[in-house]
C-alpha positions in Angstrom: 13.2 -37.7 8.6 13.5 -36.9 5.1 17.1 -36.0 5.2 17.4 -39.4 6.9 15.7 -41.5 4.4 17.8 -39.5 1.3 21.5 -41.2 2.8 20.6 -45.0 2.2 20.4 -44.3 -1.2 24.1 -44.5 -1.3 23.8 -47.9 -0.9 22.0 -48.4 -4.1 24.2 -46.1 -5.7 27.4 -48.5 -4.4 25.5 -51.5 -6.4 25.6 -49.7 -9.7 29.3 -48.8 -9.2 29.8 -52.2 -8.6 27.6 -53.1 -11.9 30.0 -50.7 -13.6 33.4 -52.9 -13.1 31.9 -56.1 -15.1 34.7 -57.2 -17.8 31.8 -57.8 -20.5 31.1 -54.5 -20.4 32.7 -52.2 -23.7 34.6 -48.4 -22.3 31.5 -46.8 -23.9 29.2 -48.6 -21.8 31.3 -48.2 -18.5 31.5 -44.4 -19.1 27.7 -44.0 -19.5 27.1 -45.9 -16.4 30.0 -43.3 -14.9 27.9 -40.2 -16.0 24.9 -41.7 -14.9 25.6 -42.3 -11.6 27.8 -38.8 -11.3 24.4 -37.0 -11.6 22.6 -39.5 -9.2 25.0 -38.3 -6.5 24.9 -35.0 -7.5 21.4 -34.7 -6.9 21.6 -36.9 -3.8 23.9 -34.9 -2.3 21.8 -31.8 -3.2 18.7 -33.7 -1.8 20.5 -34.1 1.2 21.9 -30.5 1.5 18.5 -29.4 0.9 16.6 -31.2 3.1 19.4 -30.7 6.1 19.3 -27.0 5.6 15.5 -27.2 6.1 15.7 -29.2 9.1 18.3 -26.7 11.2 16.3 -23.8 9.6 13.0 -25.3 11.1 14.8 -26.1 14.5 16.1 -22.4 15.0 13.1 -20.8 14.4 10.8 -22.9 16.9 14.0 -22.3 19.5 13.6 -19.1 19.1 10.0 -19.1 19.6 10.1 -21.3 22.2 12.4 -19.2 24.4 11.1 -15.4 23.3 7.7 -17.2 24.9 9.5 -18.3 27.7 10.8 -14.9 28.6 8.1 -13.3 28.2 6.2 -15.9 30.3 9.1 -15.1 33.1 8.8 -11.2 32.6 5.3 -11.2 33.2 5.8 -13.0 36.7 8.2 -10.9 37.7 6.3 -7.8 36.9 3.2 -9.6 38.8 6.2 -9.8 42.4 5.2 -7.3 45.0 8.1 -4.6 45.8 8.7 -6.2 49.2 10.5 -9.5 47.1 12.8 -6.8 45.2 13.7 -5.5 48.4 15.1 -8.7 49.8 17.3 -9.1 47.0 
């Protein structure tokens, strides 16, 4: 979810690039607002790197769990099978 809610942020981010093409504005302002917003997607992107990583990271590792538990659940009825279903295979 929080990699989710870190992408509209772009959109706010579009409205100050937008701020940043006024005419009234001097070069010196205009290339302030540039370096401002260079480190606002910088860390956005970072933010969103971050918290995507996590997310996979978290899925794999209750996978994994889920499905070693699994087998083992499936092992343990097999071994429980009298040697008369064996046979029949």
């Amino acid at each position: 979810m929080v990699s989710g809610a870190v992408t509209p942020t772009f959109s706010i981010i579009l409205g100050e690039i937008i701020r940043m093409f006024n005419p009234s504005s001097t070069m010196d302002e205009k290339y302030e607002i540039m370096q401002d917003l260079i480190w606002k997607v910088v860390l956005i992107c970072l933010a969103t790197f971050i918290t995507s990583y996590l997310g996979y990271s978290l899925m794999q590792i209750s996978a994994e769990r889920l499905s070693f538990k699994l087998r083992a659940k499936y092992l343990a009825s097999l071994m429980k099978q009298e040697i008369a279903f064996f046979e029949k295979q």
